[in-house]
C-alpha positions as CSV (number, residue, x, y, z in Angstrom):
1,X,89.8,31.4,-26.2
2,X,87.1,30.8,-23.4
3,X,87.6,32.7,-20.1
4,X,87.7,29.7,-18.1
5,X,91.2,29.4,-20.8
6,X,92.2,33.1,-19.9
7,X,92.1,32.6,-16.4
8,X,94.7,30.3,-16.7
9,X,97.5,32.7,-18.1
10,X,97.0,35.0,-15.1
11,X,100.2,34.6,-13.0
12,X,97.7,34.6,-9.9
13,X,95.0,32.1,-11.0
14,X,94.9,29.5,-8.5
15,X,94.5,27.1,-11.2
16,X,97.4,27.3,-12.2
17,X,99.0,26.0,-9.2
18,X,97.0,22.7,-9.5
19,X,97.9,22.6,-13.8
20,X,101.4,22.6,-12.5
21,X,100.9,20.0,-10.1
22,X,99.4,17.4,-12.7
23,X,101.3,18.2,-15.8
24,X,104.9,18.2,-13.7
25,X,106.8,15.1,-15.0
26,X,105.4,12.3,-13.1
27,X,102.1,13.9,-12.8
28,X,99.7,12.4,-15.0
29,X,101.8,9.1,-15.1
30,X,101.0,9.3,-11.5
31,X,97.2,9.8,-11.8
32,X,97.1,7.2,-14.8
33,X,98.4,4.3,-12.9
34,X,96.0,5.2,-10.3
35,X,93.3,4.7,-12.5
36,X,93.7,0.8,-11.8
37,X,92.6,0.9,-8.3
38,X,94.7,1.5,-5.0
39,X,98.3,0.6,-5.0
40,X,101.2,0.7,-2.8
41,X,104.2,2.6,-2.9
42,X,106.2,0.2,-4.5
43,X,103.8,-1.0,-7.0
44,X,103.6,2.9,-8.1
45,X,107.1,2.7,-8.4
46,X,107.7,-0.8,-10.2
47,X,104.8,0.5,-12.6
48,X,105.9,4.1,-13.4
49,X,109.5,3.8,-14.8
50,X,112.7,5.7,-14.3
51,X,110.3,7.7,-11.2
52,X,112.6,7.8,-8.3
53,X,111.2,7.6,-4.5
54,X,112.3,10.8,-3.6
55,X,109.9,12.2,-6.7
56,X,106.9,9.5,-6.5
57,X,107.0,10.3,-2.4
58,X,107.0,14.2,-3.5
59,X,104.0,14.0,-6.2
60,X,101.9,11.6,-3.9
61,X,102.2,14.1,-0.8
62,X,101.4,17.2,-3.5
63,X,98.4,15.1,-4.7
64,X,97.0,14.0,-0.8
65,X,97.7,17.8,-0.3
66,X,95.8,19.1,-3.5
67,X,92.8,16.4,-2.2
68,X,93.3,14.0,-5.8
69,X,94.8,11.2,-3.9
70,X,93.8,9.4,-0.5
71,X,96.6,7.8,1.8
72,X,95.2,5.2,4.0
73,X,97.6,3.1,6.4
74,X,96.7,-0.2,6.9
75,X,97.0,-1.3,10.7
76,X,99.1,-4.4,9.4
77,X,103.0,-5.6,10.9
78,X,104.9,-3.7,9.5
79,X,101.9,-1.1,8.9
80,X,101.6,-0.9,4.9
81,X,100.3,2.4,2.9
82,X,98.1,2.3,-0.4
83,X,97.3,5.3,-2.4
84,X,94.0,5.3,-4.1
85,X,92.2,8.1,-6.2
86,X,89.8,10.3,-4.7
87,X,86.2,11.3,-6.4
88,X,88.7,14.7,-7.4
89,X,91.6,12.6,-8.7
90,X,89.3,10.1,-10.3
91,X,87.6,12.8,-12.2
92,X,91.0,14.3,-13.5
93,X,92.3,11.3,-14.9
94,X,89.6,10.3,-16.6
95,X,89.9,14.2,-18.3
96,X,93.0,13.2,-18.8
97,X,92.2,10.4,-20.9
98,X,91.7,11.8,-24.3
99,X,94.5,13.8,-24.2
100,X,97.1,10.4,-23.4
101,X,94.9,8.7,-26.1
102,X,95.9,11.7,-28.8
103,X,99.7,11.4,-27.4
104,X,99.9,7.7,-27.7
105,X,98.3,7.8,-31.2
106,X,100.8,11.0,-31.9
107,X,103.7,8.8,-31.1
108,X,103.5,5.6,-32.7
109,X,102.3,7.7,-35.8
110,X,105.6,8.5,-36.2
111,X,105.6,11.8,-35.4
112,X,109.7,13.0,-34.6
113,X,109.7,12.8,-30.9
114,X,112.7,13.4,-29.3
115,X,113.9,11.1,-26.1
């Protein structure tokens, strides 16, 4: 295991902190729908299903917080907000990437998965 790895298991590694971040449960859904360009709150929502607003609102404000997603308001009547992908967040999904590929290949291989 490589130390950047071992780091990771420490309960104090700040890493950790941003792991749990992406990988919570709307995380990387989050980040991958991103990956299209900027979209409002409602598109996020119509495109990630079964999120609710309460959890799409919390994961956007964590990711603004952890600098992976940018919140701009736009100065229209009623003012409207799009979420976009920072250089950070852009970077991290496309890490991402090969990971989702292995699930979605995992899945409709038939391996047992439970829903």
């Amino acid at each position: 295991m490589s130390t950047e790895s071992q780091a990771l298991l420490r309960r104090d590694c700040p890493g950790r902190v941003l792991l749990d971040h992406i990988t919570g449960k709307w995380g990387i859904l989050v980040l991958t729908s991103l990956t299209e360009g900027p979209l409002r709150f409602h598109q996020l929502r119509a495109g990630i299903e079964g999120v609710s607003d309460k959890m799409l609102t919390q994961t956007l404000r964590t990711f603004a917080s952890d600098g992976l997603v940018e919140r701009t308001v736009l100065p229209t009547a009623p003012p409207s907000v799009v979420y976009e992908l920072t250089e950070l967040g852009a970077e991290a999904a496309r890490e991402l990437e090969p990971f989702l590929r292995w699930v979605r290949a995992t899945a409709s291989a038939g391996v047992a998965v439970r829903v």
